[in-house]
PDB file as gemmi writes it, atoms N, CA and C in Angstrom:
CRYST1    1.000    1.000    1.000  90.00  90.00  90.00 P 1                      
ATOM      1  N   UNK A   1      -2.785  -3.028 -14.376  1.00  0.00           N  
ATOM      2  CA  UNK A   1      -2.358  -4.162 -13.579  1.00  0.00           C  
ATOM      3  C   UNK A   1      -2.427  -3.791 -12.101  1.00  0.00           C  
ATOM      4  N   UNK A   2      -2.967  -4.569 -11.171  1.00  0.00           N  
ATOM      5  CA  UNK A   2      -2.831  -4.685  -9.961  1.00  0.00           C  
ATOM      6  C   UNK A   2      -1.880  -4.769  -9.041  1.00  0.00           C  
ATOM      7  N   UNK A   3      -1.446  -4.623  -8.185  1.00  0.00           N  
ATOM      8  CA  UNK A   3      -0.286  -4.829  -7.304  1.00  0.00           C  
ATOM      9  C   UNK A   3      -0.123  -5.968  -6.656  1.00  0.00           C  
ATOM     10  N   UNK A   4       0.421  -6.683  -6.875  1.00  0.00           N  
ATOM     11  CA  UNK A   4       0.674  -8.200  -6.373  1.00  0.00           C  
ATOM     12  C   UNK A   4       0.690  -8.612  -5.228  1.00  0.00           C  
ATOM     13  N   UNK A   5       0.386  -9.379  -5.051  1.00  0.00           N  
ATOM     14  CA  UNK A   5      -0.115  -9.396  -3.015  1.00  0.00           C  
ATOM     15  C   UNK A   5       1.164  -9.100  -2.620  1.00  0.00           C  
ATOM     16  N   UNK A   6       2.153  -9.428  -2.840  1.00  0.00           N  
ATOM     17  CA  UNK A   6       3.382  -9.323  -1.822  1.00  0.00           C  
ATOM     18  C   UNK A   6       3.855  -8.679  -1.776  1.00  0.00           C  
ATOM     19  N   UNK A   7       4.170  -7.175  -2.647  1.00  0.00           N  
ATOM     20  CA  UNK A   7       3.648  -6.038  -2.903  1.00  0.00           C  
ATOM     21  C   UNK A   7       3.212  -5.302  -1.763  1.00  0.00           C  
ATOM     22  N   UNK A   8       1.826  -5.530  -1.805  1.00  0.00           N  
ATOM     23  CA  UNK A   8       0.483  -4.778  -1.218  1.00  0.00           C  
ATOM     24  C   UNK A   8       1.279  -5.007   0.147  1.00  0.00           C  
ATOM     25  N   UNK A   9       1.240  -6.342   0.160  1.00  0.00           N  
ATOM     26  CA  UNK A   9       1.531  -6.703   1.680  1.00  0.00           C  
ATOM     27  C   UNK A   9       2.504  -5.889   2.602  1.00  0.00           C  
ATOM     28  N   UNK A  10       3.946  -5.688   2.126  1.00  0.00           N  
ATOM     29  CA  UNK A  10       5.117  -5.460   2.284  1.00  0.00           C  
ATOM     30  C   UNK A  10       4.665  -3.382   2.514  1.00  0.00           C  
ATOM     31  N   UNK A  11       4.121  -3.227   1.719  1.00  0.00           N  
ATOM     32  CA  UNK A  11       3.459  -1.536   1.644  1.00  0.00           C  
ATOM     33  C   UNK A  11       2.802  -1.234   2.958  1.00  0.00           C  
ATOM     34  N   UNK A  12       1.768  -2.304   3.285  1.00  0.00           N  
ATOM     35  CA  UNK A  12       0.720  -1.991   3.882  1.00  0.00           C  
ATOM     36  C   UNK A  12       1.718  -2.406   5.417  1.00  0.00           C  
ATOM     37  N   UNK A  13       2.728  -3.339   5.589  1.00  0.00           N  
ATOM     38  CA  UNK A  13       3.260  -3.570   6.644  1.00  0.00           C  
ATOM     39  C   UNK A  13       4.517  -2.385   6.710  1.00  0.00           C  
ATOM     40  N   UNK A  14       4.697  -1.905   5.893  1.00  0.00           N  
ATOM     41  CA  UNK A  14       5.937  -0.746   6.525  1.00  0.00           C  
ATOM     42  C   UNK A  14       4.947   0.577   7.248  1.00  0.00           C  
ATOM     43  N   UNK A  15       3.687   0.870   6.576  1.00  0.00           N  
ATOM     44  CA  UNK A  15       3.018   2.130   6.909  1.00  0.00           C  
ATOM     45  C   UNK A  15       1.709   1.758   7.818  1.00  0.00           C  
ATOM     46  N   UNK A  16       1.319   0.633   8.038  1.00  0.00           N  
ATOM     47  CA  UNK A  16       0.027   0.504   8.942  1.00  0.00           C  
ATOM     48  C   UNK A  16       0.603   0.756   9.953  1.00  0.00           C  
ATOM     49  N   UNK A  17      -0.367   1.618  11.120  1.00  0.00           N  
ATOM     50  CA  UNK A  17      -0.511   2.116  12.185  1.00  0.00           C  
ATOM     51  C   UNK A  17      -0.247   0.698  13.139  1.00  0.00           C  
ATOM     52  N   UNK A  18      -1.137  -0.257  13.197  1.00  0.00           N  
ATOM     53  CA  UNK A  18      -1.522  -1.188  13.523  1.00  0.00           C  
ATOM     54  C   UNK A  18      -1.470  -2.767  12.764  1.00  0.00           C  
ATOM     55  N   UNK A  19      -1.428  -3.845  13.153  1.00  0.00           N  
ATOM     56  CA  UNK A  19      -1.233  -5.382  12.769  1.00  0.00           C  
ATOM     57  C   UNK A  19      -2.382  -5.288  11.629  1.00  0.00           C  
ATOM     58  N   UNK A  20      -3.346  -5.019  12.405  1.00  0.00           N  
ATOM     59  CA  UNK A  20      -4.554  -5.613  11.339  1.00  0.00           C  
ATOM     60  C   UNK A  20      -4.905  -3.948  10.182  1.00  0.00           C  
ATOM     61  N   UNK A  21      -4.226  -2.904  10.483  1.00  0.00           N  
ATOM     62  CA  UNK A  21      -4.396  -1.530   9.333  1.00  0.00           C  
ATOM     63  C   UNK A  21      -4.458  -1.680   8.379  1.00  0.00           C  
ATOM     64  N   UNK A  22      -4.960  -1.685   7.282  1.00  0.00           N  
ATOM     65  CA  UNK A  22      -5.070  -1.385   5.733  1.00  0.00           C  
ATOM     66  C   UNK A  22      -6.073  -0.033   5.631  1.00  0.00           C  
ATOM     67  N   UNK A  23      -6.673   0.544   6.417  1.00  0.00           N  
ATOM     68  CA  UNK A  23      -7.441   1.712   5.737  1.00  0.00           C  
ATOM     69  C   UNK A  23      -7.048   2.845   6.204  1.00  0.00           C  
ATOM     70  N   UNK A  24      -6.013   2.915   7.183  1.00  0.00           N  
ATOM     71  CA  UNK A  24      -5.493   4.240   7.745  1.00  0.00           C  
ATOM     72  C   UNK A  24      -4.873   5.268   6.118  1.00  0.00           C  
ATOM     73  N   UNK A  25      -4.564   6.370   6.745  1.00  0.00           N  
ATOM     74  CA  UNK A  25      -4.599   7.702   5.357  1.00  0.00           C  
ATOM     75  C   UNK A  25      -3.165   7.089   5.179  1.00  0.00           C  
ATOM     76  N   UNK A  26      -2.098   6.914   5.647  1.00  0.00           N  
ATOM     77  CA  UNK A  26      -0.748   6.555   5.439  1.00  0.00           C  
ATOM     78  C   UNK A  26      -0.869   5.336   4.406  1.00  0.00           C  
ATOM     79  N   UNK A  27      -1.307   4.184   4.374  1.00  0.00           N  
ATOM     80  CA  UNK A  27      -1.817   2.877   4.079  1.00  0.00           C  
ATOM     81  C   UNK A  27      -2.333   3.146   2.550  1.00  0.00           C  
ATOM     82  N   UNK A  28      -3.381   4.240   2.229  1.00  0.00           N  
ATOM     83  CA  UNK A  28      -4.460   4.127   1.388  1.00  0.00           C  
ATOM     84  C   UNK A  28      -3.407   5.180   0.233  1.00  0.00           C  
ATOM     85  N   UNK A  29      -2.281   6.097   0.229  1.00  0.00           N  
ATOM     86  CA  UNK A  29      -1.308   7.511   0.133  1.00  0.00           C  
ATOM     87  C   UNK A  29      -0.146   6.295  -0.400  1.00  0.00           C  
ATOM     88  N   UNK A  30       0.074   5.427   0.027  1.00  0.00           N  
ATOM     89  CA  UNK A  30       1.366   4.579  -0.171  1.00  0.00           C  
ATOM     90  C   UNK A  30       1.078   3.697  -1.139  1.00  0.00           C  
ATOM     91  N   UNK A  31      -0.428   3.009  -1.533  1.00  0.00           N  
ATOM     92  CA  UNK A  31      -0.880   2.401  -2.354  1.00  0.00           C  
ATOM     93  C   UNK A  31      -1.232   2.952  -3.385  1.00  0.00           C  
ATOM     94  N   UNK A  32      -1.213   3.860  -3.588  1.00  0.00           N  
ATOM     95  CA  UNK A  32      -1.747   4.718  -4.351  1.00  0.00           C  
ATOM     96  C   UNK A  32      -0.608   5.569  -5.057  1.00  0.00           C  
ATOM     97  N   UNK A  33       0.235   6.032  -4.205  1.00  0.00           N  
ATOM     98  CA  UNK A  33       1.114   6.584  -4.760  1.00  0.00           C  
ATOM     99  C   UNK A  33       1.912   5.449  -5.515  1.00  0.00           C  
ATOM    100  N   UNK A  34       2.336   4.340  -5.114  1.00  0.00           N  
ATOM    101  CA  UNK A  34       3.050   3.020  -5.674  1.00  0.00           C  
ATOM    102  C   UNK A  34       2.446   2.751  -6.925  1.00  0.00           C  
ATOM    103  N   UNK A  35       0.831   2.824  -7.100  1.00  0.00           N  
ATOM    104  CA  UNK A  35       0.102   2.365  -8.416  1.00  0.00           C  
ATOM    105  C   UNK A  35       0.553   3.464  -9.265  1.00  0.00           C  
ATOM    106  N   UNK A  36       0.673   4.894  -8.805  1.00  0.00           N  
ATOM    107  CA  UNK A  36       0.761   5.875 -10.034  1.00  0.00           C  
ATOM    108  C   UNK A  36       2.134   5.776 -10.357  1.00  0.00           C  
ATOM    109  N   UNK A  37       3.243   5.549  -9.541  1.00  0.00           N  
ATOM    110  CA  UNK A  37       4.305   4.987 -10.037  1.00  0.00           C  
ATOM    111  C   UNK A  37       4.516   3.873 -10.897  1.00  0.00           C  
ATOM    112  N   UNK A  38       3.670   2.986 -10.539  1.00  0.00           N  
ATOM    113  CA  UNK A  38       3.939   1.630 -11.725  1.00  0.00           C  
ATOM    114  C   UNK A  38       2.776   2.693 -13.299  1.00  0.00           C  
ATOM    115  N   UNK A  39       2.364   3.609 -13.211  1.00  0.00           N  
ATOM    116  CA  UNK A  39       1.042   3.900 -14.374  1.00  0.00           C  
ATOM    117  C   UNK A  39       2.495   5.073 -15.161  1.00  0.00           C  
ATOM    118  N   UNK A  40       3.572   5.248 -14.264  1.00  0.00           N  
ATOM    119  CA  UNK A  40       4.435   6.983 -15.199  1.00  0.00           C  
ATOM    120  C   UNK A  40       5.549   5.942 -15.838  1.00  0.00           C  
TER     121      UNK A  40                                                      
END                                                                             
């Protein structure tokens, strides 16, 4: 299962560098770590 936009959203707005960030290393580490948490 995917991470639900509001989710993603809420992730990507506590750790983006920047307004428009989604690919910074903080961003890509937080999504990722969140998915292997929803996979244990």
């Amino acid at each position: 299962m995917a991470l639900d936009s509001a989710k993603k959203a809420q992730i990507i707005k506590q750790y983006a560098r920047g307004e428009n960030d989604t690919g910074s290393p903080e961003v890509q580490v937080a999504l990722l770590s969140d998915r292997i948490n929803y996979l244990t």
